[in-house]
DRENGU-331311 format. One line per field, with one value per residue (C-alpha): residue in one letter; residue number from 1; x, y, z. Coordinates in steps of 0.1 Angstrom, whole numbers, padded with zeros to 4 digits, always signed. Layout:
N
residuo: (A, ...)
num: (NUM, ...)
xx: (X, ...)
yy: (Y, ...)
zz: (Z, ...)
! end
This chain:
454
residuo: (X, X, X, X, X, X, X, X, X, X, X, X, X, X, X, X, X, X, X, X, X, X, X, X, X, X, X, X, X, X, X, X, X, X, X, X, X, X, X, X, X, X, X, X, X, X, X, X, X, X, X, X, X, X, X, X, X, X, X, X, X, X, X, X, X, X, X, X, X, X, X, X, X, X, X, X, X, X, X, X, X, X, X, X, X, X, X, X, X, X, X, X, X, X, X, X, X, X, X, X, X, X, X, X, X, X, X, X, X, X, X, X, X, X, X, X, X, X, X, X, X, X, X, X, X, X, X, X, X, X, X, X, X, X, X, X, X, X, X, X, X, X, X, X, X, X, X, X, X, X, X, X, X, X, X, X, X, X, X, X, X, X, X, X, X, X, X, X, X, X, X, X, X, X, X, X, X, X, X, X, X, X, X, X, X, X, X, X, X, X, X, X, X, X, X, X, X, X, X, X, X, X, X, X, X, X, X, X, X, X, X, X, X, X, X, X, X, X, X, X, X, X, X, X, X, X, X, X, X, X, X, X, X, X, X, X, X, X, X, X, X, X, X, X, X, X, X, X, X, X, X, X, X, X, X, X, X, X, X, X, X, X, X, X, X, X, X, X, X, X, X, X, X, X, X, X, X, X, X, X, X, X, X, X, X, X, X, X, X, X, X, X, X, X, X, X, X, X, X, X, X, X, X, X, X, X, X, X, X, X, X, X, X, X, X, X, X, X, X, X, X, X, X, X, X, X, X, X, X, X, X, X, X, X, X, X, X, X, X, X, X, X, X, X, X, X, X, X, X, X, X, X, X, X, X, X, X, X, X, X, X, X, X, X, X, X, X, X, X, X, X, X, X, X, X, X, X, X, X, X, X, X, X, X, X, X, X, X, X, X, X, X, X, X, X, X, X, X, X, X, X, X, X, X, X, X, X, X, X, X, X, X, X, X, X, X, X, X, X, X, X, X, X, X, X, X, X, X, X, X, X, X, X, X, X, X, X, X, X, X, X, X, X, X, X, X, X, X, X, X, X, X, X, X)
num: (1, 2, 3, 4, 5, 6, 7, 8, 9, 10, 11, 12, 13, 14, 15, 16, 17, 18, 19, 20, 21, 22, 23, 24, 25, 26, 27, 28, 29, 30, 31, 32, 33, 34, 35, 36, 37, 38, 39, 40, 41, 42, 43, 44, 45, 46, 47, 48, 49, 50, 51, 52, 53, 54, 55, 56, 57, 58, 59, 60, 61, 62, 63, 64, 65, 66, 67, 68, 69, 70, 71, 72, 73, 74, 75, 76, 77, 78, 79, 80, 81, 82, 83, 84, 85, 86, 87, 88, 89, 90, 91, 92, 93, 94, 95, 96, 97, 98, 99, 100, 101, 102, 103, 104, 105, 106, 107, 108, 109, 110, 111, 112, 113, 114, 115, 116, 117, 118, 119, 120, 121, 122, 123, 124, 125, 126, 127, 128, 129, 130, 131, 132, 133, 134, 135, 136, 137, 138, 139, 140, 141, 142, 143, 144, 145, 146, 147, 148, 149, 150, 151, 152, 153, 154, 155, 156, 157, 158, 159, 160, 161, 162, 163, 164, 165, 166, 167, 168, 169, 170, 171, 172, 173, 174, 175, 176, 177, 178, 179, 180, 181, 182, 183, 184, 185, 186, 187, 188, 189, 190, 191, 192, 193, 194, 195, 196, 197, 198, 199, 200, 201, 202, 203, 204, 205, 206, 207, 208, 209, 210, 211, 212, 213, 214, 215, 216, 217, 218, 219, 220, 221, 222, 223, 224, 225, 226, 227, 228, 229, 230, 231, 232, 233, 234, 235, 236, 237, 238, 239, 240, 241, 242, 243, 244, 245, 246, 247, 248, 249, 250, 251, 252, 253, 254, 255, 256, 257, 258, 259, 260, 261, 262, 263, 264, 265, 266, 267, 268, 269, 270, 271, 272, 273, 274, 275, 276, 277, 278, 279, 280, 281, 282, 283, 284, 285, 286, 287, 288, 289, 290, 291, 292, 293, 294, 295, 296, 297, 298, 299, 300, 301, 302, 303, 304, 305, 306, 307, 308, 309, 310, 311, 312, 313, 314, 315, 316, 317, 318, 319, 320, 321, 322, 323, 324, 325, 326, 327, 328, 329, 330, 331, 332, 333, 334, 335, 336, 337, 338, 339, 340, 341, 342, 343, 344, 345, 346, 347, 348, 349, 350, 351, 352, 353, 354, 355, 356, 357, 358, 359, 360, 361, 362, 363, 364, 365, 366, 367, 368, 369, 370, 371, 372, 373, 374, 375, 376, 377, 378, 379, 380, 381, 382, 383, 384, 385, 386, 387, 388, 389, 390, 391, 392, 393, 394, 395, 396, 397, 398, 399, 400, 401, 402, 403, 404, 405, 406, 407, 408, 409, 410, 411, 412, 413, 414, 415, 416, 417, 418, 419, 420, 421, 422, 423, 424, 425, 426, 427, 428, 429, 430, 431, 432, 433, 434, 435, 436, 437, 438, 439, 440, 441, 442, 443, 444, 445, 446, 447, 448, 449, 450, 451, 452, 453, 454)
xx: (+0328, +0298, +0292, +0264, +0226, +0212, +0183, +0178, +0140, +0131, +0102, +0081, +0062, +0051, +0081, +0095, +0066, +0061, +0099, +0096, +0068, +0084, +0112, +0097, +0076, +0109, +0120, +0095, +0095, +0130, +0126, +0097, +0115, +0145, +0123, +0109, +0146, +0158, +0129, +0134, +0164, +0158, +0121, +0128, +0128, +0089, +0092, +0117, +0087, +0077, +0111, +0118, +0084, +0091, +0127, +0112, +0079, +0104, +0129, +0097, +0084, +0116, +0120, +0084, +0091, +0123, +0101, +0071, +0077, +0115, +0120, +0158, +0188, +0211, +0200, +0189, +0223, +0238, +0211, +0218, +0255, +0247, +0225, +0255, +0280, +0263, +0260, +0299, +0301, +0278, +0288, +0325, +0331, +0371, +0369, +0339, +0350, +0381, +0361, +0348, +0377, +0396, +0391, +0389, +0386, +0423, +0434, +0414, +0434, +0405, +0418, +0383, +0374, +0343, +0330, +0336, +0321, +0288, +0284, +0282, +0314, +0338, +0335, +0334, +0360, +0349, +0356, +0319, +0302, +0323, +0312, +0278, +0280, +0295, +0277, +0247, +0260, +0259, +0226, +0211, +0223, +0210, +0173, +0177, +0178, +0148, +0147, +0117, +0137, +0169, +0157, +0141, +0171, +0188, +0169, +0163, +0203, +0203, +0179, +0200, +0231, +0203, +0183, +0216, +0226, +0186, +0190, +0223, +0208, +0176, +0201, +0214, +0179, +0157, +0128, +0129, +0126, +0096, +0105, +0139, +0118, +0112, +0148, +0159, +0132, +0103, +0116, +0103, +0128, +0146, +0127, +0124, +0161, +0178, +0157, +0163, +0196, +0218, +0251, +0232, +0217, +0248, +0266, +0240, +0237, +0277, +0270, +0250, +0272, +0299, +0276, +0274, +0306, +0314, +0289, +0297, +0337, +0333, +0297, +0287, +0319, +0309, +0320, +0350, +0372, +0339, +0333, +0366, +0362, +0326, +0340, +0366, +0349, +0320, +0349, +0361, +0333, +0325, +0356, +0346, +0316, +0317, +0347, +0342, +0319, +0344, +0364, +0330, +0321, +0356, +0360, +0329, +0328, +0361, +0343, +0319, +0344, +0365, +0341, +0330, +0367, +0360, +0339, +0362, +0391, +0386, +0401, +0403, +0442, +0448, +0421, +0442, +0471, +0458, +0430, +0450, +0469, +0443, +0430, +0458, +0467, +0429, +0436, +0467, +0452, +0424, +0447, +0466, +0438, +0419, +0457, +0456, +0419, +0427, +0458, +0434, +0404, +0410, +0384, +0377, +0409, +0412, +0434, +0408, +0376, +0373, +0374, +0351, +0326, +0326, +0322, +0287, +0275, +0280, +0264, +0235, +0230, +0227, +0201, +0182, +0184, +0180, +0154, +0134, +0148, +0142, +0172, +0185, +0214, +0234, +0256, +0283, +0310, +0344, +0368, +0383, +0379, +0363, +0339, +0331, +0318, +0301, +0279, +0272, +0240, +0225, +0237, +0223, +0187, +0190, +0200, +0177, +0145, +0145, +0124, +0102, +0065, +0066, +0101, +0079, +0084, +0075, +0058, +0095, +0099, +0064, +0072, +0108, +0093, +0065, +0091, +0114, +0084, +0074, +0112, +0112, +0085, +0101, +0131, +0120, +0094, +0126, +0141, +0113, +0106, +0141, +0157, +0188, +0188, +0187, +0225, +0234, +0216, +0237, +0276, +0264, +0249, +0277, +0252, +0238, +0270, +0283, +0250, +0252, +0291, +0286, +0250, +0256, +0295, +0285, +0249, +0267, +0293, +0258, +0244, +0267, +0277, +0240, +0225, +0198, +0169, +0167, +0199, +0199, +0176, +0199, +0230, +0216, +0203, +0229, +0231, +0191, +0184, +0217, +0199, +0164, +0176, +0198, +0167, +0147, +0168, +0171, +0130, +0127, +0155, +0142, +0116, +0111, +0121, +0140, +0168, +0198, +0216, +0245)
yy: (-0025, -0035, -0050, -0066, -0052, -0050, -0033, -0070, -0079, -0116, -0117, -0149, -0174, -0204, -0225, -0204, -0221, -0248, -0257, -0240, -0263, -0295, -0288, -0283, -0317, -0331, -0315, -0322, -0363, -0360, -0345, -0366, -0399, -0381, -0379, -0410, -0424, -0400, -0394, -0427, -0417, -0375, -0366, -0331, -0339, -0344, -0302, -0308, -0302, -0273, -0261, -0264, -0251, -0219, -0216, -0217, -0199, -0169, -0178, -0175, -0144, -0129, -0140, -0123, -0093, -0084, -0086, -0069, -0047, -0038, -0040, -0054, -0051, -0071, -0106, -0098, -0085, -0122, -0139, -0119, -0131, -0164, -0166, -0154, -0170, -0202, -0193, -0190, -0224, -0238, -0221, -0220, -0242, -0237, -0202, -0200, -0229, -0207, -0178, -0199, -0207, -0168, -0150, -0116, -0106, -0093, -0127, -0137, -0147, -0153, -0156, -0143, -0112, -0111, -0141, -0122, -0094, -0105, -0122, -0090, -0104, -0077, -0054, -0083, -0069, -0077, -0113, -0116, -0109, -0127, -0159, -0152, -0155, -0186, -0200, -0189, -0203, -0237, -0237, -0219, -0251, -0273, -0253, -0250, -0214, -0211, -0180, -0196, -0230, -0217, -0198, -0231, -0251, -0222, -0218, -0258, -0260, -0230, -0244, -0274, -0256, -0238, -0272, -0293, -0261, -0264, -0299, -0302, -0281, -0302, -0328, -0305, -0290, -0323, -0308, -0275, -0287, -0269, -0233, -0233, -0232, -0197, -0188, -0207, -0206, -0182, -0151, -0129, -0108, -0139, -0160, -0133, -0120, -0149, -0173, -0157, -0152, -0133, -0137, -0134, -0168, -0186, -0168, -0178, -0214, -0216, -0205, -0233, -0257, -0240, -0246, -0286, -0289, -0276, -0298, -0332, -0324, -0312, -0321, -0353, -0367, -0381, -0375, -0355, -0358, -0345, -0324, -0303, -0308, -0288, -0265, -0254, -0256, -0231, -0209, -0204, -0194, -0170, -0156, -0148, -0134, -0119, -0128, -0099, -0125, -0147, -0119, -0127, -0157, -0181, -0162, -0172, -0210, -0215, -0197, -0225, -0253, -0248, -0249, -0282, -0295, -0305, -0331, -0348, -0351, -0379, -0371, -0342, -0343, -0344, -0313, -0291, -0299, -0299, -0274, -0243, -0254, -0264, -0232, -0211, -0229, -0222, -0184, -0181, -0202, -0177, -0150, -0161, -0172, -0137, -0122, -0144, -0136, -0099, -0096, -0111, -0094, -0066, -0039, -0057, -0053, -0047, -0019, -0009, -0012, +0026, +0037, +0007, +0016, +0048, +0039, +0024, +0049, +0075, +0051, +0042, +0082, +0089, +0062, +0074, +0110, +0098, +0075, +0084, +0052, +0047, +0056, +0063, +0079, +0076, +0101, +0106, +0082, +0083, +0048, +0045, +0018, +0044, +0056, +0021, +0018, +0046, +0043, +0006, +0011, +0030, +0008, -0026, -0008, -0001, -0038, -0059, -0031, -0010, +0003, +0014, +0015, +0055, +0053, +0028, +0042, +0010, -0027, -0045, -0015, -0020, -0059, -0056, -0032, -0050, -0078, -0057, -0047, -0083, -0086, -0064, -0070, -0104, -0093, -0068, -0098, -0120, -0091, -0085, -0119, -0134, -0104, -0120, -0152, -0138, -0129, -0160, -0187, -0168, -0176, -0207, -0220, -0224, -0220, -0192, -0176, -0180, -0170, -0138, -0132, -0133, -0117, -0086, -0083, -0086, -0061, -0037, -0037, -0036, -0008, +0012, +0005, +0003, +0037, +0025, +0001, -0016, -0024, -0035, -0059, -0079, -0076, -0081, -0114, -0136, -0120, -0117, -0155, -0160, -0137, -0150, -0186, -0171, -0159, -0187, -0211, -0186, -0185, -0223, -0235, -0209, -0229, -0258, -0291, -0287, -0308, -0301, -0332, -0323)
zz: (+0271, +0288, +0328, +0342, +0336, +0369, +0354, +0334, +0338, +0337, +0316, +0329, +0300, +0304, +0298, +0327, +0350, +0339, +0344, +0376, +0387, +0374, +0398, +0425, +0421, +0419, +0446, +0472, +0462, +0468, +0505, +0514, +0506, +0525, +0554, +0555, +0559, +0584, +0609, +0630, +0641, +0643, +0654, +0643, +0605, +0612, +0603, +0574, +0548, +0567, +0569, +0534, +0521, +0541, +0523, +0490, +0495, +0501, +0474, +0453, +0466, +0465, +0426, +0420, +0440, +0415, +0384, +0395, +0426, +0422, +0387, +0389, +0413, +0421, +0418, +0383, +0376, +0388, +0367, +0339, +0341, +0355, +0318, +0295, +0312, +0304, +0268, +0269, +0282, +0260, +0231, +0233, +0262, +0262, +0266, +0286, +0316, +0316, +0326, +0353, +0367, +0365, +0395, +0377, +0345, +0341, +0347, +0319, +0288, +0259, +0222, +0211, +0227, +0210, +0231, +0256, +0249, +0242, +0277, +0296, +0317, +0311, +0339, +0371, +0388, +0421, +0438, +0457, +0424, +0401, +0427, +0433, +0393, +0394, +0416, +0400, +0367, +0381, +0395, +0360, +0340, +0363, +0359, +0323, +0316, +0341, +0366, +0383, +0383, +0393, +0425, +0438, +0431, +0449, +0478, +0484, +0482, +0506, +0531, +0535, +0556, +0575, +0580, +0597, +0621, +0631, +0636, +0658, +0681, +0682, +0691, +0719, +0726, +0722, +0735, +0714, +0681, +0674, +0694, +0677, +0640, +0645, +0644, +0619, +0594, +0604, +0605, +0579, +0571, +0569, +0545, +0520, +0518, +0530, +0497, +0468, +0447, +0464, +0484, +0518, +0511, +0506, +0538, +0560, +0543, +0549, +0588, +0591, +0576, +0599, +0630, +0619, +0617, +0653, +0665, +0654, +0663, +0694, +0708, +0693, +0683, +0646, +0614, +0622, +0590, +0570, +0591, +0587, +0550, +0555, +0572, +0551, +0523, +0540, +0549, +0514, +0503, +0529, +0523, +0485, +0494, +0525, +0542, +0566, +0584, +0595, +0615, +0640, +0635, +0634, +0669, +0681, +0670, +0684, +0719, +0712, +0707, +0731, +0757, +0750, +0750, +0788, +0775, +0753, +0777, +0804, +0840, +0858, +0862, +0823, +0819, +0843, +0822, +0786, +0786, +0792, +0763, +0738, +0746, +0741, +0707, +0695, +0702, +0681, +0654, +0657, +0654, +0627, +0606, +0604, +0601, +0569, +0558, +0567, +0545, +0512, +0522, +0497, +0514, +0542, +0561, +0591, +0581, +0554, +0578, +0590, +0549, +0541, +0566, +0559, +0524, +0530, +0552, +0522, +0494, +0518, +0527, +0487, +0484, +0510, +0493, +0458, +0461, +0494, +0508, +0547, +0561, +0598, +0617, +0648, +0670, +0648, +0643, +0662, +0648, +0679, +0708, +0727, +0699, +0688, +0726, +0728, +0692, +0706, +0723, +0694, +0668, +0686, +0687, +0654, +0642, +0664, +0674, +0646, +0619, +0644, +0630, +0623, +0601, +0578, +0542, +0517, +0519, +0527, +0556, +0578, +0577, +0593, +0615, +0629, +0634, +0650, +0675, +0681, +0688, +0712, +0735, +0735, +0746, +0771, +0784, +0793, +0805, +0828, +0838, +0847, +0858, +0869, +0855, +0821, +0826, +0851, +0818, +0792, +0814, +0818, +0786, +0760, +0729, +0737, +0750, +0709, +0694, +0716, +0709, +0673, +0675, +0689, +0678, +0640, +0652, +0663, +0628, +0604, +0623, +0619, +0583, +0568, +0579, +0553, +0568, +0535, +0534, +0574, +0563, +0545, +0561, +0598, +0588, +0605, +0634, +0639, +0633, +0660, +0687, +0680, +0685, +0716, +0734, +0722, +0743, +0773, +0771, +0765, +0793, +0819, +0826, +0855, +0846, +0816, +0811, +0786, +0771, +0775)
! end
């Protein structure tokens, strides 16, 4: 029986390139002429090229990195099923589309094992893998067989959840268009893990999506049936791939929403009366929607978290030990309310400020630790400079009161669950782009004269 070959090498030619260049021509007319329409209208699509070139400069370095400098992993294991999944659909389309559609392979009924067993899909047991496939399936037709072509298709997708968070808060933020690039798009750590295939890059592409949504219902007041529908549909697929996200982040929108429902309802009399309610309604749909994604989050349960986290500590330790990976360790780990408190401190250094420059161990290491550095002098510097106000703009600014709930809720759950920095890398990436566009907007709207929109 035979399982996914994360050890599968790409080996590029030059039909590989060549496709890969041909797409991303195609590509870039596309955005340009989608620019031209939009940027009338939005001034901040004036950086959508930059934005998007970013994106896929790391989806490509990223795609380059596996073949030469890592030699596998993961994303070659989803290409390598992405690539014989397709064979099944090509070449026995019946039984192959009904492999799409399973959810695992013991729901699978095939008449022809063999077809099967040639497509390395046997042993995808797991529901983030087995839709990280999928979706990698998908975008592998579309590039023809292509790894170079199916990681820009990927990444360009990708960048477009990223792209209309980015620009809804342009919309809020009209005057930091250009500062709030650096969250959303220039952070390295960011644009290398956060391009390539791999499930980070659609989690953080849904976030986005999320964010839109929650904008144009409760901020601009557009689009709102779509915009349900995109958030739902982001949801779902958080929820196959990482649903432990949405414990945070469904929370913290809802934070976000809610404190913008002052500005749909007219009159002060009706907002005594109905905002009290509104609010308490939004907490027990809250509650009963992660009660929902709890009970079908397999290990991510709530009542599953302590074993699950422990789980990842372990696995991370060995990888450290077995392949001199940087690794790192806290006080030692009590799962209680109390113990949770206690570890924070530590585990927020180690999310936001840490590799420190003497823990650096590889290439991928000394880059997240310089930006960790940069990120904290920045921090201290605001720190320094506003004293006060740094707490008194965070009550009263609704954004960056969510991007800090979520930012520092979900740090403080990756630094204690990674205890490997290469691993931190990846799964701190929605919480770092969050914070750095959190103190971006403290930094920005600090100043004298600056006037919010809303």
């Amino acid at each position: 029986m035979k399982s996914l070959n994360y050890d599968y090498i790409v080996k590029l030619d030059l039909y590989d390139i060549c496709l890969a260049i041909i797409y991303f021509a195609i590509i870039y007319i596309i955005a340009f002429f989608y620019k031209r329409t939009k940027i009338k209208n939005n001034p901040e699509y004036k950086y959508f090229i930059l934005a998007l070139t970013l994106k896929v400069f790391g989806g490509v370095m990223f795609a380059l990195l596996t073949i030469f400098y890592y030699k596998g992993g993961d994303t070659m294991g989803y290409f390598h099923g992405a690539v014989n999944l397709s064979n099944a659909i090509l070449e026995r389309p019946i039984e192959g589309v009904e492999i799409f559609f399973s959810r695992f392979y013991n729901d699978m009924v095939i008449k022809d094992n063999s077809v099967v067993e040639s497509f390395y899909f046997m042993n995808i047991n797991a529901t983030d893998v087995l839709t990280i496939v999928k979706i990698t399936t998908i975008i592998n037709l579309m590039g023809l067989y292509s790894y170079g072509a199916t990681t820009i298709i990927f990444s360009s997708i990708s960048f477009l959840g990223v792209w209309v968070a980015y620009s809804s808060f342009c919309k809020i933020y009209p005057q930091l268009s250009k500062s709030l690039l650096v969250g959303f798009f220039m952070v390295p750590t960011i644009i290398f893990w956060g391009s390539g295939i791999l499930k980070d890059t659609v989690t953080i592409s849904c976030i986005g999506w999320m964010i839109y949504g929650i904008a144009n219902i409760f901020i601009f007041k557009r689009k709102v049936a779509l915009s349900v529908l995109i958030i739902i549909v982001a949801s779902i697929f958080i929820f196959l791939l990482k649903s432990y996200l949405l414990y945070l982040l469904i929370p913290s929108l809802l934070i976000w929403a809610q404190s913008n429902i002052k500005n749909l309802i007219k009159g002060s009399f009706i907002r005594i009366v109905f905002v009290p309610i509104i609010i308490t309604l939004f907490g027990t749909s809250t509650f009963l929607i992660l009660s929902d994604v709890s009970a079908n989050a397999g290990k991510y349960d709530v009542n599953n978290l302590e074993k699950t986290l422990e789980g990842f500590q372990q696995w991370h330790g060995q990888l450290n030990e077995s392949l001199d990976q940087s690794g790192y360790s806290l006080d030692e780990m009590e799962y209680t309310p109390l113990g949770l408190l206690k570890i924070t401190p530590s585990a927020l250094n180690v999310t936001f400020f840490r590799p420190y420059l003497w823990e650096v161990r590889n290439i991928p290491t000394l880059i997240g630790a310089f930006e960790s550095f940069i990120l904290l002098l920045f921090f201290v510097y605001l720190l320094v400079k506003l004293r006060g106000r740094f707490f008194i703009i965070i009550s009263k600014n609704k954004e960056v009161l969510f991007l800090l709930i979520f930012a520092l809720t979900f740090g403080v759950i990756v630094g204690i669950s990674s205890y490997n920095f290469g691993a931190l890398s990846r799964y701190k990436m929605p919480s770092q782009m969050l914070f750095v566009i959190a103190l971006t907007i403290i930094y920005q709207t600090s100043k004298k004269g600056y006037k919010k929109i809303n």
